[in-house]
C-alpha positions in Angstrom: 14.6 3.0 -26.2 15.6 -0.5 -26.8 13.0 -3.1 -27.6 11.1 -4.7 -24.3 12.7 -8.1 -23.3 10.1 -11.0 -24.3 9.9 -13.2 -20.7 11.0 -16.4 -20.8 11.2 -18.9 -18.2 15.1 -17.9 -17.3 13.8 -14.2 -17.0 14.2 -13.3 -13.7 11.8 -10.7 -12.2 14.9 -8.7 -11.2 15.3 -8.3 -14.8 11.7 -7.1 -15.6 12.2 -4.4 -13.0 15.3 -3.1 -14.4 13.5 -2.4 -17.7 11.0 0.3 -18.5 9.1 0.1 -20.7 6.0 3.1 -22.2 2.4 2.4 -23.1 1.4 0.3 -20.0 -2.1 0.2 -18.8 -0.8 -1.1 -15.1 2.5 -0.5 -13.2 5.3 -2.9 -12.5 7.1 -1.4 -9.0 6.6 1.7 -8.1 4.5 3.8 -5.8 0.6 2.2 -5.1 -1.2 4.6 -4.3 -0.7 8.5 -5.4 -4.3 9.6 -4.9 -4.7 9.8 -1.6 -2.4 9.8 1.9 -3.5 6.5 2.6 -0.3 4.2 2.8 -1.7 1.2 1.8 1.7 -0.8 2.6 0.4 0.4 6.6 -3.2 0.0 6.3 -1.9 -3.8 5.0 -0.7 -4.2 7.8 -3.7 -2.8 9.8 -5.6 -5.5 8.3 -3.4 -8.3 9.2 -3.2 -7.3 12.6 -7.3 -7.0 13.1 -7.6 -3.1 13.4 -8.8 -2.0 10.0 -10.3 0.8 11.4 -7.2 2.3 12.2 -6.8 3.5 8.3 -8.6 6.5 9.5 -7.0 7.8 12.3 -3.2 7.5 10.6 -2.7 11.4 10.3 -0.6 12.3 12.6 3.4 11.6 13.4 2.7 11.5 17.3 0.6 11.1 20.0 1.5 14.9 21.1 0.8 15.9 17.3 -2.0 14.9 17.7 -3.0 15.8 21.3 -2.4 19.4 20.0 -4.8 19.4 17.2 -8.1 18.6 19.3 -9.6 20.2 22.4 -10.3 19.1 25.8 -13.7 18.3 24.5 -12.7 16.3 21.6 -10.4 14.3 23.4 -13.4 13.2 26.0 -15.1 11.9 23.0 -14.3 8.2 22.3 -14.7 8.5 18.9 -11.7 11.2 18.3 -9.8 9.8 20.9 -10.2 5.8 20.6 -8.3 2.8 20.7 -7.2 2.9 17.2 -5.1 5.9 17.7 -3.4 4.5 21.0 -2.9 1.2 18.9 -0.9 3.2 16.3 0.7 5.6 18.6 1.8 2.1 20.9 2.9 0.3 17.9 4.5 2.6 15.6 7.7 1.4 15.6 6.3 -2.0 14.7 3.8 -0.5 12.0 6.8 1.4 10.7 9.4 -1.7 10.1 6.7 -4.1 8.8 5.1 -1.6 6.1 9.0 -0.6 4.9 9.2 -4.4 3.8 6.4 -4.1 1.1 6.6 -2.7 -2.3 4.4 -2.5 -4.8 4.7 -5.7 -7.1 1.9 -4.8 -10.0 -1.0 -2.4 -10.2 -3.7 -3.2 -12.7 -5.9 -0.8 -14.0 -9.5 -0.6 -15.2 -9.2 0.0 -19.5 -11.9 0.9 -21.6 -10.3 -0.2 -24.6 -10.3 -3.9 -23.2 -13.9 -3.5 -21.2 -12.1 -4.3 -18.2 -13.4 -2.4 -15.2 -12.7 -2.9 -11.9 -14.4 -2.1 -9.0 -15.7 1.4 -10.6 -12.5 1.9 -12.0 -10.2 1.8 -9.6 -7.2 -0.5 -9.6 -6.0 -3.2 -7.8 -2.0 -2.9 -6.0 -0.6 -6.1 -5.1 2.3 -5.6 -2.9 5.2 -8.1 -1.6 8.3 -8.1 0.6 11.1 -6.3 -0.4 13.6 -9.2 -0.4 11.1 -11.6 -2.1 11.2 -9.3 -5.2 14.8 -8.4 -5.1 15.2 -12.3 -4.6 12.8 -13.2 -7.6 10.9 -15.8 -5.2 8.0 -14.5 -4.4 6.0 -16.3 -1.5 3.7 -13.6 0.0 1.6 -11.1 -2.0 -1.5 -9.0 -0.6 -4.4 -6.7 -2.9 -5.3 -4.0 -2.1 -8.4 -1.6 -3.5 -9.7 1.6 -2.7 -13.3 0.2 -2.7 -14.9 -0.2 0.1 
């Protein structure tokens, strides 16, 4: 493997995400979260858009998948059936084309090597737009943690 690239100020971040390099204690690109189903590029966007909540009612593909997995009962009952899943069943196109923008810019990690522990060791993703990164001018980035 040839020896990483030192940045300089003509590096471009194109060029940092073209190399790959071993030993890292965080992630350059890549996928944020692997732990969980959680897609934290849509629950971004559940944020931005004032429905937090709706992080934990994304489980289902449809609003007939989900019709099909509860009974009359549970469907009566406005906390299986609330406005966070109509919300993400009315919007899903919308939820769909704005979390495919974001990728996963950096993920830092807690080390015990380096005493550095976050938030009970558990990282922090920052994400930004697609284009920005492919670009190299990046204007927007959001964090993310799986803290509460």
């Amino acid at each position: 493997m040839p020896a990483p690239t030192t940045p300089t100020t003509s590096t471009t971040l194109v060029e940092l995400f073209e190399e790959r390099t071993g030993g890292s204690i965080g992630q350059l690109g890549g996928f944020g979260n692997p732990h969980s189903d959680d897609d934290f590029r849509r629950v971004l966007y559940f944020h931005r858009h004032g429905h937090p909540n709706a992080q934990w009612c994304d489980h289902f593909h449809s609003r007939e998948e989900y019709l099909a997995s509860v009974t009359p009962a549970q469907r009566a009952d406005p906390r299986r059936h609330g406005e966070e899943f109509d919300w993400i069943f009315d919007t899903a196109d919308a939820i769909a084309s704005e979390a495919a923008r974001w990728r996963l810019l950096l993920r830092i990690d807690s080390n015990h090597a380096m005493r550095l522990n976050l938030m009970d060791w558990d990282p922090i993703y920052f994400y930004a737009p697609a284009d920005e990164i492919e670009s190299g001018r990046i204007e927007h980035v959001e964090a993310m943690v799986t803290q509460g």
